[in-house]
C-alpha positions in Angstrom: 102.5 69.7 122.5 105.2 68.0 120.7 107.6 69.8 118.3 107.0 70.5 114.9 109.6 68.5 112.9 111.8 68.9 109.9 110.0 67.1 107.9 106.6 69.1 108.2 108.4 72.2 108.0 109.3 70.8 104.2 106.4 69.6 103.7 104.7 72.4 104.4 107.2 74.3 102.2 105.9 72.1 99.2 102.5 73.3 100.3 103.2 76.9 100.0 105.3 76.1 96.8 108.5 77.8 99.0 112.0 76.1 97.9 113.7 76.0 101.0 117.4 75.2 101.1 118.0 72.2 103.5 120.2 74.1 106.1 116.7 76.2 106.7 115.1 73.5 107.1 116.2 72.6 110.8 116.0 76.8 111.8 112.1 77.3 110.8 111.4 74.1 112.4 112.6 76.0 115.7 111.1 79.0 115.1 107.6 77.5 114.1 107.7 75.5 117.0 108.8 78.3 119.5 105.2 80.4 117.5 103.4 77.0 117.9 104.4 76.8 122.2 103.6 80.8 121.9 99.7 80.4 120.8 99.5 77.0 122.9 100.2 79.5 126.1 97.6 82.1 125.0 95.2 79.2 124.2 95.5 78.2 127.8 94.6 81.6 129.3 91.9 82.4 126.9 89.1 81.0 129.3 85.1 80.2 127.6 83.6 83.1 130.2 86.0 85.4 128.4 84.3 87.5 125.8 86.0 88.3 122.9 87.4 91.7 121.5 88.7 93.7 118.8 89.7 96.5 121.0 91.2 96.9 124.1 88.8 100.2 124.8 85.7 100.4 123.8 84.9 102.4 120.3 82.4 105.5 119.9 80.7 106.3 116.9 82.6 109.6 116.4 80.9 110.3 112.9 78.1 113.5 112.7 74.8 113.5 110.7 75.6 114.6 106.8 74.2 118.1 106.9 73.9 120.0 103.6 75.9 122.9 104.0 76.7 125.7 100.9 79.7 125.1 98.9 82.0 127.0 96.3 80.5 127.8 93.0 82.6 126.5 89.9 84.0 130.1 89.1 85.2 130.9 93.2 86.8 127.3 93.3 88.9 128.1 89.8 89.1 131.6 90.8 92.8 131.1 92.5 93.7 128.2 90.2 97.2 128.6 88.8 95.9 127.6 85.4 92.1 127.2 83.9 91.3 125.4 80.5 87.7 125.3 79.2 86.4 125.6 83.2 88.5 123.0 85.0 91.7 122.9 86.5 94.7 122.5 84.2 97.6 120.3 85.5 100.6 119.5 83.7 100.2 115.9 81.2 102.4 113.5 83.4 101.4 110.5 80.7 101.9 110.0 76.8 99.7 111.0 74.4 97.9 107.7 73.7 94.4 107.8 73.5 
């Protein structure tokens, strides 16, 4: 594979709309092509017979049937409530008056 050179590294900087300084220029080239040889290598070992995965260990379903079960009433979940208003929690007004 042959190296990525400067001048696709600006173009692709016009492409992504990046102004790049010109010193950069020469580094990311480098470094993209150093990412480039890196996928190359896992290209090579990832063989056709090879299935492929999400997971390195295989997932269970660890969710449980929806069962109804009974719940608080309105007056035991505001019973211990620090502050009621016209049956519903009252929290402090964290925004403006604008409605």
């Amino acid at each position: 594979m042959s190296a990525i050179t400067r001048d696709e590294v600006a173009h692709l900087a016009r492409l992504a709309r990046l102004a790049l300084p010109e010193d950069e220029l020469d580094q990311l080239a480098a470094q993209l092509d150093v990412i480039i040889s890196a996928v190359a290598k896992v290209q090579e070992v990832a063989k056709g017979d090879i299935p492929p995965t999400s997971h390195a260990l295989p997932l269970t379903n660890v969710y449980r049937p929806d069962e109804v079960r009974p719940g608080l009433t309105p007056d035991q979940a505001l019973a211990e409530a620090p502050a009621v208003e016209d049956g519903r929690f009252r929290v402090p007004q964290i925004l403006g008056e604008e409605e």
